[in-house]
N, C-alpha and C positions, 0 to 999 in steps of 0.2 A: 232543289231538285234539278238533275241537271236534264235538258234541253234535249235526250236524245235515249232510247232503250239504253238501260243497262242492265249485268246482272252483277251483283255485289257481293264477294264472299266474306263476311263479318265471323269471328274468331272471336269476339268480347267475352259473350257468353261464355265459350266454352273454357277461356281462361277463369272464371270464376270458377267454376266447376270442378278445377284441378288445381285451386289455388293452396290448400293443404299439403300436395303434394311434397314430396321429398325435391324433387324437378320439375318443378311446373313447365318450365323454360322448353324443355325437351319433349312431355308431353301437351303440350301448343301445339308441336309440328306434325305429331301423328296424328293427330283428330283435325286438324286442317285439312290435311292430304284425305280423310275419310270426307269431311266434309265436301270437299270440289263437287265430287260427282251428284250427291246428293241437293244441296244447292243449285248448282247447274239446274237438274232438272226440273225440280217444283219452279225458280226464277221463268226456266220456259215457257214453262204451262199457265204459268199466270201471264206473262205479256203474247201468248199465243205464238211464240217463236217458234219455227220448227230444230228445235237444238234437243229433246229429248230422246231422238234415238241416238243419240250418238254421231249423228251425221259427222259425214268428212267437209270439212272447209277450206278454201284456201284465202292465205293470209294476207290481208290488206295491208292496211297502216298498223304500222307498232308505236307506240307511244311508250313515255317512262314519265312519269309523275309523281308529287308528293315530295317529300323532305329529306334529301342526296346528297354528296357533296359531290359526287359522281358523275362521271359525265355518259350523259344519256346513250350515247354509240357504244361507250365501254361496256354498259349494263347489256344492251341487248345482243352483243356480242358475246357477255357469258354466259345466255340464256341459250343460244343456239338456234334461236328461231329466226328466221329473216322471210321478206315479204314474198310471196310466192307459196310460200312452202303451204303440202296440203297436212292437214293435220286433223283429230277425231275431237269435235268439244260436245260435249268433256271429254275425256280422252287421257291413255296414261304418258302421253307427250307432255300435256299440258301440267298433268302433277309431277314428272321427273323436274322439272323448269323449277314448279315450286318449290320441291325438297330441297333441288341444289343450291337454291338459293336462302331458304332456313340453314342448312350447315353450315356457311358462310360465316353466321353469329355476326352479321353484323346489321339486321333489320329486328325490329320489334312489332313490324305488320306486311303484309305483303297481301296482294289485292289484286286479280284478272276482273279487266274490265269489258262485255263484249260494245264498242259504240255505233257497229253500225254492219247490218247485213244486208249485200245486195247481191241475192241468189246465192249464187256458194260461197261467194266472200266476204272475209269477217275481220273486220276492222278491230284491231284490240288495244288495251292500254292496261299497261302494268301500272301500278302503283303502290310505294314501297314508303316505310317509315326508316329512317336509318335510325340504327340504336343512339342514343345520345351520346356524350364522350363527357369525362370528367374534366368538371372546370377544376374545382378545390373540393379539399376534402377536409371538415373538421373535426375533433373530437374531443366531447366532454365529459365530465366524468373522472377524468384520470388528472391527477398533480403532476407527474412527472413530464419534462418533455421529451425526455428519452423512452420512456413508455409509448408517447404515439407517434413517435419517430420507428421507433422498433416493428408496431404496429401497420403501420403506412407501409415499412419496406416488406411485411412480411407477408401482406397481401396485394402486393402493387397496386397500389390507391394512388399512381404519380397521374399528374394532369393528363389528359389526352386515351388515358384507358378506355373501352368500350362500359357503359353502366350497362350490365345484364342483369335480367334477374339472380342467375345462377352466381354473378360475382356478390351479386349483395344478400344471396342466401348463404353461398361459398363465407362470405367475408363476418356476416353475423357467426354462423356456425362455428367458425374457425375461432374469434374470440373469448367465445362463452367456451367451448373444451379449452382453450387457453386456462382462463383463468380457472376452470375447475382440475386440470391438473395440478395448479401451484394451491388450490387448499380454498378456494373461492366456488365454494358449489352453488350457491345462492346466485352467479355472477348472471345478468340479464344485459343482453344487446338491443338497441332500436337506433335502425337506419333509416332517414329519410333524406328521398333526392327533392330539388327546386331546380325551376327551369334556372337559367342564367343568362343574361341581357349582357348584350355587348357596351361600350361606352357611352355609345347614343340613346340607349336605353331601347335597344332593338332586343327579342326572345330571340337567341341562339340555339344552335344545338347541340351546348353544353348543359350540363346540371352541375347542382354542387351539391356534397355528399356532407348530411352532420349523422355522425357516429356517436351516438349517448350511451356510454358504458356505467354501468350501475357494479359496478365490482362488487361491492357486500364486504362482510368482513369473512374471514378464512374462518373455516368451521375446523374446533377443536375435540382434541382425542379425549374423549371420557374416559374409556380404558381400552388395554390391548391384553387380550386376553390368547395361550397357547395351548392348541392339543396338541399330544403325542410326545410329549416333554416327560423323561421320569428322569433322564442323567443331569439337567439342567432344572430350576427350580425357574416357574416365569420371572421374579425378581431379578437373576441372572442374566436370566435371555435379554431381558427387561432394559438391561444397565449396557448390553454390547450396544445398543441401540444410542448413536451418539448423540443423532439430531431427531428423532421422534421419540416423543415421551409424551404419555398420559396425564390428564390433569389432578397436579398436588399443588397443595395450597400452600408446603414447606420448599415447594422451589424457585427459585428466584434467576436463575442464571438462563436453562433451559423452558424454552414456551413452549407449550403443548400443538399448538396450532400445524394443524397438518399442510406439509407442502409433500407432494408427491415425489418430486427428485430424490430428495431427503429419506423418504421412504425408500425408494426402490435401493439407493444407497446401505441405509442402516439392513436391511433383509438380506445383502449378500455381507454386511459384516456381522449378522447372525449365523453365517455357515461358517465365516474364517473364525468365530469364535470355536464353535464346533470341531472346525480343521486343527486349530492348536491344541485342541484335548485329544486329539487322537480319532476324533469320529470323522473319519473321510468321505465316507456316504451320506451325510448329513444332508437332509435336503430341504426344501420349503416343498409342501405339495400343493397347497393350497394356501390362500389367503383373500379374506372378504372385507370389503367394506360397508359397515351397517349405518345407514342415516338414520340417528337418535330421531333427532329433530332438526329444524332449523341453523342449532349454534354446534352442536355435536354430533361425531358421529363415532363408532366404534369398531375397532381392528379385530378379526377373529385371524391366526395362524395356525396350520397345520404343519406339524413337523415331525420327518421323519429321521430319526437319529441313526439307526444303524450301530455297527460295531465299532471298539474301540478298536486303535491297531497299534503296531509296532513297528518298529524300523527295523529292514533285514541285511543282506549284503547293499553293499553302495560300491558299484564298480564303475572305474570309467574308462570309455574308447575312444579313440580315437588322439588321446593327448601325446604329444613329442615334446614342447615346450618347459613343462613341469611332470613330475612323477606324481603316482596316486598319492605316495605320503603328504607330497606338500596340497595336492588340492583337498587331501582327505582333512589334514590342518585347518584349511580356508572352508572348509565346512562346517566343522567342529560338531559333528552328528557323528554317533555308534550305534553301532549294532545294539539291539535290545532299550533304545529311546522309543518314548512314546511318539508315534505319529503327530508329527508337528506342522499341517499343509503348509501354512502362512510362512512358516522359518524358514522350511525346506526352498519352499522359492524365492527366500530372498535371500539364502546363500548361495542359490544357485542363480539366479539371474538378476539380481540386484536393484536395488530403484534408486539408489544414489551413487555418484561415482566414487563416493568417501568411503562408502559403507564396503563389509568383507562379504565378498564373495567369488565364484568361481569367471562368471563374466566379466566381472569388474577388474579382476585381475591381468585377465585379456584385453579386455578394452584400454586399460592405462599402460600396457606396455606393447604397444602396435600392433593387436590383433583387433583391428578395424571391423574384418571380413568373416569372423570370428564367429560361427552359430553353435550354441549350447543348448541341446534339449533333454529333457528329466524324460525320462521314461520307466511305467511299473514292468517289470517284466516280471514277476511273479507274485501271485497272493495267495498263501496258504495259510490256511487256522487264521491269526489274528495278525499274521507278520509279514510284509510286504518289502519285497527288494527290488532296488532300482539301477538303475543301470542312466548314467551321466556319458550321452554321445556328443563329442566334442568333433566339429568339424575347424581346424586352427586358423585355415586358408593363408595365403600370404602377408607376411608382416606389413605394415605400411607406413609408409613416410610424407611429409607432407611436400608436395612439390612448392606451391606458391601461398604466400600466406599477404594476403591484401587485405585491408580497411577502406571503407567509402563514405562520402558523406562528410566528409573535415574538411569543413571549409571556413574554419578561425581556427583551430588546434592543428600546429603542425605536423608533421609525418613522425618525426623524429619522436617527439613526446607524448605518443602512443606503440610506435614502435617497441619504444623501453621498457613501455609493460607487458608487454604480448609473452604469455610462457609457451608457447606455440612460435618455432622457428623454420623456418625453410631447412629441407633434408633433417630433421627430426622425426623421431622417431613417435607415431602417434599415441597419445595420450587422451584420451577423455577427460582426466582427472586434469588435464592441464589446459583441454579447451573450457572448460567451467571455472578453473583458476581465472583465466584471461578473462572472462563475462563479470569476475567479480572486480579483478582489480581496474577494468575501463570505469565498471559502476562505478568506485569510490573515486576515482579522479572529483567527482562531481561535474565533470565539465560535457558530460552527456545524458540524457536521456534514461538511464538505469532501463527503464519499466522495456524500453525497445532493442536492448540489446540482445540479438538471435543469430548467432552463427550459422551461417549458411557452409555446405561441403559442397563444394564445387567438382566434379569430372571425378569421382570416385571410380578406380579402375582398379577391379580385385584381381587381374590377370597380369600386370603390372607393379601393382602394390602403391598404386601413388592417389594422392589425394589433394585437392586445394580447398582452401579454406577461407572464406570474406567473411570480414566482424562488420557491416554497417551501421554506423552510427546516427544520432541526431543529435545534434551542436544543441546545448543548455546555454541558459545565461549564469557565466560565471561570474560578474563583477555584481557589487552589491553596494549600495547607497543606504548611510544612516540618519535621516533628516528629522530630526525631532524637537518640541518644544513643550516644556511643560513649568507646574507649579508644585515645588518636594524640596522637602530639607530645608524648610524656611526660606527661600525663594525662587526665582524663574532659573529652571534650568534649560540651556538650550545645548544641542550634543548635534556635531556635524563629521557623520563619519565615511570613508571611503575606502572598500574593498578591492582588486583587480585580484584573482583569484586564478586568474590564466594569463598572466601578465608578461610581457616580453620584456626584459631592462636592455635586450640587443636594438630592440625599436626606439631606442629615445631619442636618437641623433638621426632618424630615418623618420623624414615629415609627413612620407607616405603609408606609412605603419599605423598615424594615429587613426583608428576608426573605435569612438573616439581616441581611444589611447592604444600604446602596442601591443598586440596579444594575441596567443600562439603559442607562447614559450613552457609554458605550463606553471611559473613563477608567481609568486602570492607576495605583493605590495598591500600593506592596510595601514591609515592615515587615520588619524582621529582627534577630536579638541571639542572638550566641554568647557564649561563654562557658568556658574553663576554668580551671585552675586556674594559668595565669599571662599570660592575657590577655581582655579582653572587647572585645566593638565591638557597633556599635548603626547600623542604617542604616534612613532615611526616605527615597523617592524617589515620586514623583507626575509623571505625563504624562496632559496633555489634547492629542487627537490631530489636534484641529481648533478652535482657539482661535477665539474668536468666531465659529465654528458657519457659516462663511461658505466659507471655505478650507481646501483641505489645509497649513495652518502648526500644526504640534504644538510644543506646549512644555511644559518640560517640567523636573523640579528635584527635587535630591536634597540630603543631608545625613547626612553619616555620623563618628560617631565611635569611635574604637580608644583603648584602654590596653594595653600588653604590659609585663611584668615582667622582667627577665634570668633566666634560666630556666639552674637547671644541671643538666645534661643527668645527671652523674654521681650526682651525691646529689637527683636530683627534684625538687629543692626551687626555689622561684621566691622571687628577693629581691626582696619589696615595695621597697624603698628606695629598689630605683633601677628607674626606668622611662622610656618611650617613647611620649609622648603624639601622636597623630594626628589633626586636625580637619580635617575636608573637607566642602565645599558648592559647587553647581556650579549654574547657570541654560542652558538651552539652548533654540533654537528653528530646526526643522526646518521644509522648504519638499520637497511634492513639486511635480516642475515637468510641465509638457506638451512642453517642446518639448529636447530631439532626439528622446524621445518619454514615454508616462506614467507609465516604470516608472523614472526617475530623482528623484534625491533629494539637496536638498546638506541639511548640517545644519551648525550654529553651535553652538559650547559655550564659557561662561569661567568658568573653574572658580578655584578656592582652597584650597590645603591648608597647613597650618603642622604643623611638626614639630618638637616640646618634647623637648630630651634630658634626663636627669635623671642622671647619673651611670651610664650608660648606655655603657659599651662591646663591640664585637664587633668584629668584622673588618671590617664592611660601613661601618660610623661610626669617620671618621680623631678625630673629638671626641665625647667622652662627652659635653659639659653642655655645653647649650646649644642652639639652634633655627635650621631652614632655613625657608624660606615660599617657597612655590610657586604663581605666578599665573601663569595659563595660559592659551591659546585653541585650539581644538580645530576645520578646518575637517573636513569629510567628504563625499564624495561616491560617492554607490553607485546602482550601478542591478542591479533586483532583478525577472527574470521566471518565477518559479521558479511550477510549477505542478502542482497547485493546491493540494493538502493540505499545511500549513506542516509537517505533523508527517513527511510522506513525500512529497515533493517527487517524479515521475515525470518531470520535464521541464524543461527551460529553465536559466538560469545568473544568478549573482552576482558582482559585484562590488563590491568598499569598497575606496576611495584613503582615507587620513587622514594627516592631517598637526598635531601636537600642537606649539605653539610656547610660549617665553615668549619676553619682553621681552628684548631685547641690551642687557642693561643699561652691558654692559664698554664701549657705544661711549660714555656718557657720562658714566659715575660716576670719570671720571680715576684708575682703578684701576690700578698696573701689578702684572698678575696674575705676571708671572715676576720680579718681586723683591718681593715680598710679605713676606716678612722683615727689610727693611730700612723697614718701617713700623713695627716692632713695638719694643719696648723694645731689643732686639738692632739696633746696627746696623752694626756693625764686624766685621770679620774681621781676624784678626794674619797675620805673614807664613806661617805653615803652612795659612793658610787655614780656619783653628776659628773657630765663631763667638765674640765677647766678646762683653761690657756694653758700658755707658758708661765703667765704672769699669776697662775693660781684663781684666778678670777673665773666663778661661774659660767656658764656658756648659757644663754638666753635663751627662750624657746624659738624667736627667728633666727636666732644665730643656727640654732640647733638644723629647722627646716632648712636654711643656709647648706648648714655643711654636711646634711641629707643628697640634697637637690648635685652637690659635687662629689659627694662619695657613690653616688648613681652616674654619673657622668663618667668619673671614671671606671666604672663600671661594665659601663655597656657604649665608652668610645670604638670598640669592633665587638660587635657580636657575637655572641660563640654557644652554638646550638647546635641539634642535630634536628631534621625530619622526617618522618615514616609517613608513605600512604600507600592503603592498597586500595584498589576498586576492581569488582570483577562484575559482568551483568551477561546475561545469556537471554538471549531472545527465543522463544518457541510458536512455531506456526499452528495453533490450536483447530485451526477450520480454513478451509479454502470456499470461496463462494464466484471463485473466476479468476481470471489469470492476473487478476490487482485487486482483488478482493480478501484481504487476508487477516484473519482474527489472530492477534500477535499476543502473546505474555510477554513481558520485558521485566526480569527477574532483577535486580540490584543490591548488591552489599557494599558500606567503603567504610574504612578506617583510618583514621590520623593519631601519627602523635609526635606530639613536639617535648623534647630530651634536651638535660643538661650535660656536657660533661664532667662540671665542678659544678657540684651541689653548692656548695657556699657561694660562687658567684649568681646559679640559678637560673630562672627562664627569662631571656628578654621578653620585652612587654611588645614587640613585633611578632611578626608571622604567624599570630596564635588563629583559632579558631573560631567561628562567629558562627552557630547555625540558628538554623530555622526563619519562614519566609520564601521567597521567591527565589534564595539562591545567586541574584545578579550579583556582580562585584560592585561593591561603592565605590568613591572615587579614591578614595586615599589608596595611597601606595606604598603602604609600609608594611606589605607582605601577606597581610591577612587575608585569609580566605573565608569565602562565605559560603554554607552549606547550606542546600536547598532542604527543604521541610516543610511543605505547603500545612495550611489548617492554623500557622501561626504566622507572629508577627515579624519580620525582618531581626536575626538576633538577638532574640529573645529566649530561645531554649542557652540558660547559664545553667553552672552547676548548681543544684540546690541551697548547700548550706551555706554560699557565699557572700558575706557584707553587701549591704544596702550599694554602698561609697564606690563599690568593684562589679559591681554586674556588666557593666559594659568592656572590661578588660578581654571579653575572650576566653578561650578555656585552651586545653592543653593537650584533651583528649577528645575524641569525638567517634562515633559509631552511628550511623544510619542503615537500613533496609527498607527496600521498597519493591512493590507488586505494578505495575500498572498494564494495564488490559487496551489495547488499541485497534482501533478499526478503519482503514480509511475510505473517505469519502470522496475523493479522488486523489490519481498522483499524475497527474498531467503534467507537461513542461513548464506550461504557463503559470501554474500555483498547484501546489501539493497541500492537502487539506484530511487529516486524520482526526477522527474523536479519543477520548479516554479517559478512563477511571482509574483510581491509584487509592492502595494504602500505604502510609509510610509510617516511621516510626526510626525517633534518633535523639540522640543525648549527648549532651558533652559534660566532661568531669575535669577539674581541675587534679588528679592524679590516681595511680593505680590504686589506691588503698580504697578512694571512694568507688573507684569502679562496680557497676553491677549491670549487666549486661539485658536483666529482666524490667531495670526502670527505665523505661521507654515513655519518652510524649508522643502519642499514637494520633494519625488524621487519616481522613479518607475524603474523596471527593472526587470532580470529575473534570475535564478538560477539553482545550480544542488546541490544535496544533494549524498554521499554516505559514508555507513556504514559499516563498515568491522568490524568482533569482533576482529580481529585484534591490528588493527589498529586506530579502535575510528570513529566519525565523520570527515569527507574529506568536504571540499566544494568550490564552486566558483562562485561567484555572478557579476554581470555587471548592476552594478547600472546609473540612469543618474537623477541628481540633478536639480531642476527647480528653485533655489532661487540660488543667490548669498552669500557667505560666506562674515563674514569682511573684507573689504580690498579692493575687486575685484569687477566687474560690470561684471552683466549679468551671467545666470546661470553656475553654478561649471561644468556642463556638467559630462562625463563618469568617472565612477570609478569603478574599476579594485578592488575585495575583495576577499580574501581569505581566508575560515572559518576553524579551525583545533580545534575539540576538543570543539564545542562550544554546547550549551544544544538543543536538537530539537526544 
């Protein structure tokens, strides 16, 4: 009690009282302000004061008291009272002071105190609660951290905020419609504040905020049922519906669970379904959502279809640049077509700059400033004509074309890709060219490449243009150590992927090493315990700094030892020496258009046997050599991120030759044996000597092992492949959110030219498994085909003794579905599932394009410049391998380093 009359106006109550409210906060301040007067006067009558009429007083002492950070001159300063002043208590002085001080929002009590009357003068003291400020704020409930980060910014919960009522009604409110818009109707908020103590363990006046979010799971669609449908059957309407669908027990791809975006999405591609049948007035009138229960709930829509129509005159005004025929072309719509809304405007205003249309046309060939509008200008009976007002504006050129942000990648080795040139003539289709070919360099950032148009000036005709980039890590380190192939392999590899070869005599260049230049140095040396190899390769991408001509050269060498599988042991003694080096020179061209490519390669390889036998070599000792030419042809519009391609498709034709030597070295490959010291046969048809004496059965394998020698001392084959894969952006879920199909088919084949000399036992084909390359270097390739073992898909009917030779022929197809789960600079991280299916044959008669070993399963992809491609796949096989019955079942792969 304090020591002197007071009168106290208390507020607790009446916040109870209005604690349901919609605004409690706000209704506080009007029953306060009702309050004063009323308080006043019973507080008087009870201490006998003379304060009940109203009486005038004048102001003694003011006081500020209570919990401020405020300083007490400032406070009574905004009050407007100062001592002297005569004033009515109660009095509507004394409530304006209040009010204006509740609108502040920054007290949670506020208090007149009178302490002390002597005659007319009246002593007061205000006394004030300051709202609390937020210390922290946390929240549980949610997995994500990007959820209550999202969260936090979206209701400013940063430290030092005002805690009001209204923010933590405002702030619960806001969550729970949150999550009942994405399909969480069930979703329950509980906010509670705690004082918070400074480090002494003093009470501050802070609070900290924990936010318990109960999200629930999303309530799904039982059914969605349509009135006013007779042209359209609901099944129809049903299936335009891309991302909402009701629950079937037969679908597996598509989830029933409602999210609202999605919703309001699919409902206007229920009208452009309607727009491409002709019904233009198609409309939605109505649409309900019904709470089943708790887990379900169900869609009722009303629609109203209207008339079909037709398409009437299509004229257009205002064009100089092209005549109506050629835009009438670029429409490719007549008179008496069914009303097509959705086609109509994307021939006439385009959504991609590839795509035919009337804007697009403009756009890619400098009409910048360009506006195109459709308009109906008559509807009669069922048949509507439009009228295409074309305003062409001034052509336009680009004045200044600048990059920012390269601060390791030179000027020059960006400049070279830009299709966009100072005083060119503007293109669209060629500032999107330039977004993809920066993307593929890989030496920036893909996901952040955004062109910005700088001082666009339509009265003028000029335009600048900045590509800002963000520098990626281009060099890549291969450090690894493992136990495979019967012992410790350890593999030490290094990438420079933007590599300068002008920095190498320049000490201030290395950071670590020189780079800038846009050049690709990769180094590599494995090693185990019964084989080594060593490989150098270098490509410059633009030789004389003029042209797209890259070239480009490698060097690589292998030792392998006969390695025995049973007792582990590798016999130095005898081995299999491998030397390869190859020169090549690449041309991208412009014309059929800029996304093709031939490339040139002539390579050399020699192959040293040392006593050296296996299955795969009909001679232990001795050496083949292999000089080759290599053409290739690919065109490549994949876009734009090289690591996660959203778009566009590939192609590589190659054709690997050598020299037909058999048409002039006067060989005859099918009596090859009567070259050799053997050249007789007796009448049982055994080979002899000279000396008439039988030939042995080692003599025989002898003079096998040299009639293969000479054989295949150069090489002489042909080889085919093709691969083509198209990428499709199935759903968008944000601007790096992107549901991709990655479509794939390839074929090989490996050809003689003289049958009687036949296929060498090199460069043949090895599929199924993870796809990596083994170490050996004698040409062979190895085809991916997850669900099985590392080459193991051989042709069927082939001897036990030859399954490991390879095949000659090979065909795979593959699906795989990807999604990713970030593409950051620091590491790019996608999931994915895949069917595949692929066979090799040892020749066309066995061919059959239906015997397929069939797998599916799922994956993870991740990228680090680092480090390179990471992966790990769990494939499951549906065919049996040779040997075994019934499917190979699960397999376990591992991808390191292998091409997206």
């Amino acid at each position: 009690m304090k020591p002197y009359t007071t009168i106290k106006i208390e507020n607790e109550d009446l916040e109870k009282q209005v604690s349901n409210s919609v605004s409690a906060f706000m209704t506080k301040k009007i029953f306060t302000l009702f309050a004063i007067c009323f308080l006043f006067s019973i507080a008087a009558k009870a201490q006998d004061l003379p304060l009940g009429d109203s009486k005038k007083y004048k102001i003694g002492e003011i006081k500020v008291t209570g919990t401020t950070t405020y300083n007490e001159k400032t406070v009574i300063a905004y009050t407007g009272l100062k001592k002297g002043d005569e004033i009515f208590i109660p009095g509507d002085r004394l409530s304006s002071v209040i009010k204006k001080l509740w609108e502040l929002d920054l007290f949670s009590d506020i208090n007149f105190y009178i302490t002390n009357v002597d005659g007319n003068v009246a002593d007061l003291e205000l006394e004030i609660q300051e709202v609390p400020v937020l210390n922290q704020v946390r929240f549980t409930g949610l997995k994500k951290k990007s959820a209550k980060k999202e969260l936090t910014d979206e209701n400013d919960l940063k430290p030092g905020v005002k805690v009001t009522e209204n923010l933590i009604t405002t702030t619960k409110n806001y969550i729970e419609n949150k999550y009942k818009k994405e399909g969480y109707f069930n979703a329950k908020v509980d906010i509670r504040t705690s004082e918070a103590t400074d480090t002494t363990g003093t009470v501050s006046n802070k609070v900290n905020m924990v936010v318990d979010v109960d999200q629930g799971d999303r309530v799904k669609i039982a059914e969605i049922d349509f009135a006013g449908n007779e042209k359209f059957s609901d099944a129809k309407i049903r299936r335009s519906m891309k991302e909402t669908k009701q629950k079937n027990i037969f679908r597996f791809w598509k989830r029933s669970k409602f999210v609202r975006k999605n919703y309001q999405s699919d409902k206007q591609a229920i009208i452009d379904k309607y727009k491409e049948e002709g019904y233009r007035d198609a409309r939605i009138t109505s649409d309900t959502l019904i709470k089943k229960d708790e887990e379900t709930i169900a869609l009722q829509l009303n629609v109203e279809e209207g008339n079909q129509y037709y398409i009437g005159e299509i004229d257009f005004l205002g064009n100089a640049a092209y005549t109506d025929e050629q835009l009438s072309r670029v429409m490719g719509l007549k008179k008496g077509d069914v009303y097509n809304g959705v086609l109509i405007d994307e021939r006439v205003q385009g959504r991609e700059p590839n795509k035919q249309s009337v804007a697009n046309i403009y756009q890619n060939n400098g009409y910048l400033f360009s506006n195109i509008d459709l308009v109906e200008t008559n509807v009669y009976n069922d048949t509507i004509d439009f009228e295409i007002r074309i305003v062409e504006g001034k052509e336009a050129y680009f004045d200044e074309i600048r990059v920012t942000g390269n601060d390791k990648t030179k000027d020059h080795v960006i400049y070279r890709e830009l299709r966009t040139k100072p005083g060119q003539k503007y293109s669209q289709e060629a500032v999107v060219a330039t977004v993809r070919e920066l993307g593929q360099l890989g030496f920036f950032d893909a996901e952040q490449l955004e062109p910005k148009f700088v001082d666009p000036d339509p009265q003028a005709g000029t335009l600048s243009l900045e590509y800002p980039v963000v520098e990626a890590g281009a060099s890549q380190i291969e450090l690894q150590g493992g136990y495979g192939g019967g012992g410790f392999i350890g593999t030490l590899g290094l990438s420079f992927n933007n590599f300068s070869i002008q920095g190498i005599f320049d000490k201030d260049a290395y950071k670590p090493v020189p780079m800038g230049d846009g050049q690709t140095l990769s180094l590599r040396a494995q090693a185990s315990t019964f084989y080594q190899t060593y490989s150098l390769s270098f490509r410059e991408p633009w030789l004389g700094g003029q042209k797209p001509v890259s070239f480009s050269t490698s060097f690589s060498y292998t030792r392998q030892f006969l390695f025995d599988y049973i007792n582990r042991k590798a016999d130095k003694s005898r081995s299999f020496d491998i030397l390869g080096v190859s020169v090549g020179l690449a041309k991208r061209l412009t014309s059929p258009d800029q996304y093709v490519t031939i490339s040139n390669q002539v390579g050399f390889q020699r192959y040293d046997l040392n006593n050296y036998n296996t299955g795969l070599f009909t001679f232990g000792n001795g050496f083949s050599n292999n000089m080759y030419y290599q053409l290739g042809i690919t065109r490549d519009n994949t876009r734009v991120n090289p690591i996660f391609p959203t778009g566009g498709s590939k192609f590589a034709l190659t054709a690997k030759l050598t020299p037909p030597y058999s048409l002039w070295n006067g060989v005859d490959y099918g009596n090859l044996e009567n070259m050799d010291e053997y050249q007789l046969r007796n009448e049982d048809g055994n080979l002899i000597d000279n000396n008439g004496n039988r030939v042995t059965r080692e003599n025989s394998v002898a003079d096998q092992q040299k009639v293969d020698q000479k054989k295949y001392n150069w090489l002489e084959f042909y080889k085919i492949k093709f691969a083509g894969t198209w990428y499709t952006n199935l759903a968008s879920f944000g601007p790096s959110s992107n549901l991709v199909l990655r479509t794939h088919a390839e074929y090989g084949f490996l050809g003689a030219y003289n049958s009687e000399r036949g296929v060498p036992p090199f460069e043949r084909f090895y599929v199924g498994g993870d796809g990596l390359g083994s170490y050996s270097l004698d040409g062979r390739e190895t085809i991916q085909l997850r669900g099985y073992p590392n080459q193991s898909i051989v042709p069927i009917d082939r001897p036990q003794d030859a399954r490991d030779d390879g095949a000659v022929i090979y065909n795979k197809y593959s699906l795989e579905l990807r999604f990713p789960i970030t593409l950051k600079p620091a590491a790019s991280i996608y999931a994915l599932s895949f069917l595949e299916a692929g066979a090799s044959y040892d020749n066309f008669r066995d061919y059959n394009p239906f015997q397929l070993s069939r797998s599916a399963g799922v994956g993870l992809r991740v990228f680090m410049p680092t480090f390179g491609l990471l992966g790990i796949d769990f494939g499951y096989g549906f065919d049996p391998i040779v040997g075994q019955q019934g499917p190979n079942g699960w397999e376990t792969h591992f991808i390191i380093g292998q091409q997206f």
